[in-house]
C-alpha positions in Angstrom: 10.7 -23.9 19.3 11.8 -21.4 16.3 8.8 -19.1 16.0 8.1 -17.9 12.6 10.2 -14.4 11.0 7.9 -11.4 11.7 6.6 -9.4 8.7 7.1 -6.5 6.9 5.1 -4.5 8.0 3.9 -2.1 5.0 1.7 1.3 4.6 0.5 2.2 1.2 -0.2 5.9 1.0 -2.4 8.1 -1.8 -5.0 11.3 -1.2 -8.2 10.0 -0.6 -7.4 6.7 0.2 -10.2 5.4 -2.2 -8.0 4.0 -5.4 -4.7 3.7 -5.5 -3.8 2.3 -2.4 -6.2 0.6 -1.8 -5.9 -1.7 -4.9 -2.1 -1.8 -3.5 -3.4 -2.6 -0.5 -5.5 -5.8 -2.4 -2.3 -6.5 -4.2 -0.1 -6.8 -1.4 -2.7 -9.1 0.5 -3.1 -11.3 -2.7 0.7 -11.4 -3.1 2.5 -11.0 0.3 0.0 -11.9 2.7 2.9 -14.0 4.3 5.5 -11.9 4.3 3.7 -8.3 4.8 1.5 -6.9 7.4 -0.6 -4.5 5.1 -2.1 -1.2 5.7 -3.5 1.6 3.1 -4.4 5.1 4.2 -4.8 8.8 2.8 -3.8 12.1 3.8 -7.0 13.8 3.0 -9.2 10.0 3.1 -12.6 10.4 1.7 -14.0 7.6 3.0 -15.3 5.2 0.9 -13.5 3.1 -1.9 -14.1 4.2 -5.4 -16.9 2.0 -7.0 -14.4 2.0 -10.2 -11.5 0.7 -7.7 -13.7 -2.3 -7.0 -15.3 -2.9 -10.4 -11.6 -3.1 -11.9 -9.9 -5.0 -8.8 -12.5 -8.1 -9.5 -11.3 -8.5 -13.0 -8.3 -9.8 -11.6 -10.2 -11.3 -8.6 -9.1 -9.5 -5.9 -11.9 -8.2 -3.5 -11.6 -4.7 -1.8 -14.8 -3.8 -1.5 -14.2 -4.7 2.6 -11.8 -2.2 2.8 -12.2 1.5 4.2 -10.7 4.5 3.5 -8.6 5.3 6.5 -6.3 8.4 7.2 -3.1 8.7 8.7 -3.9 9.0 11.9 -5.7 5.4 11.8 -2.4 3.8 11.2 0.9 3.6 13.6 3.2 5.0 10.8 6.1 5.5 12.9 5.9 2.0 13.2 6.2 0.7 10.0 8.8 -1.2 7.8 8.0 0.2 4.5 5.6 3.4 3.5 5.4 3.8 0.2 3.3 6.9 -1.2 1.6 7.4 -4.6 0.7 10.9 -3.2 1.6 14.1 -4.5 3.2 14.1 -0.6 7.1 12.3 -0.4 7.3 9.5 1.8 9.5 10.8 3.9 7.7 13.6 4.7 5.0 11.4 5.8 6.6 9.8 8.4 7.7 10.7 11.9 11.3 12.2 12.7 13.5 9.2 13.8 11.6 6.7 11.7 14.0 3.7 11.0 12.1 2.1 8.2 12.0 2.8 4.5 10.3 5.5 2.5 9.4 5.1 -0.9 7.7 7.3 -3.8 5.7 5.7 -6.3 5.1 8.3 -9.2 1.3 6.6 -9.9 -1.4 8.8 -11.6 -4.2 9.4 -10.0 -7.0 7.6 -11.8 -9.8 9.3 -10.3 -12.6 10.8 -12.5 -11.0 9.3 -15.6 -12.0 6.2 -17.7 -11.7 2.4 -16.5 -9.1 2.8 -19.6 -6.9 4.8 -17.0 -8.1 2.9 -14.1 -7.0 -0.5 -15.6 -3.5 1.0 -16.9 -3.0 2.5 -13.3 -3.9 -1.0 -11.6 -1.6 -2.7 -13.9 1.0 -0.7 -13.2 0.7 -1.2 -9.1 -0.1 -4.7 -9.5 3.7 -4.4 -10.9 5.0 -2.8 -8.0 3.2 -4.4 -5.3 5.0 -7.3 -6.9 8.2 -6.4 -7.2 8.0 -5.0 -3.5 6.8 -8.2 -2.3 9.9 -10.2 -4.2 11.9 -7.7 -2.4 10.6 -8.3 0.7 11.3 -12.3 0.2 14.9 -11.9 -0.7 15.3 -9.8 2.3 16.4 -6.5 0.2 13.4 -4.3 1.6 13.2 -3.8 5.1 15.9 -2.8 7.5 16.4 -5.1 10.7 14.2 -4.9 13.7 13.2 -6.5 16.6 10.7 -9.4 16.9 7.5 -7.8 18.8 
């Protein structure tokens, strides 16, 4: 019996943990959910996810209002695929010495305390990413090889 290619397992990175990866986070479940294994966190997480986040994620009917804000230390980031950060921290700073995945730096304002205006223009432009990411991902381009679990 051929059991099914194991995914991609993926770590979307900002500061608090309350806009910017989480809509990636929505994104990449929306998108990927077959190919990626999908986790969000912050280095400094506040907590909650912005009310803004939410409000701006239905329009394009995606729900993240179950999601929390999680820190680093809630995620196994050394063993991940892919960690991408929107944070004013490099990627590869954020992982653990050794790690074999990929780290990526996405240059993504921060939309907090600004307009819906901003907050649309910043989900648009993830919603881009998370895409292209994904397509990656599905032509095999993005991750390096690993072992099945």
């Amino acid at each position: 019996m051929k059991h099914p290619a194991p995914k991609t397992r993926v770590l979307f990175v900002c500061v608090g943990n309350m806009c910017r990866s989480p809509m990636a986070e929505g994104f990449a479940r929306e998108f990927g959910h077959d190919v990626l294994e999908i986790h969000s966190a912050g280095t400094n997480p506040t907590g909650v996810i912005s009310e803004d986040a939410i409000e701006i994620m239905r329009e394009r009917k995606i729900d993240i209002s179950r999601q929390r804000s999680n820190g680093l230390d809630a995620v196994p980031v050394g063993e991940m695929d892919i960690v991408v950060s929107m944070a004013p921290v490099p990627a590869a700073a954020l992982v653990p010495r050794g790690f074999k995945g990929r780290a990526v730096d996405w240059s993504v304002e921060d939309p907090i305390g600004k307009s819906l205006t901003v907050f649309r223009r910043v989900r648009g432009e993830i919603e881009t990413r998370v895409r292209e990411l994904v397509e990656q991902v599905r032509r095999g381009a993005a991750q390096p090889p690993r072992q099945p679990r």
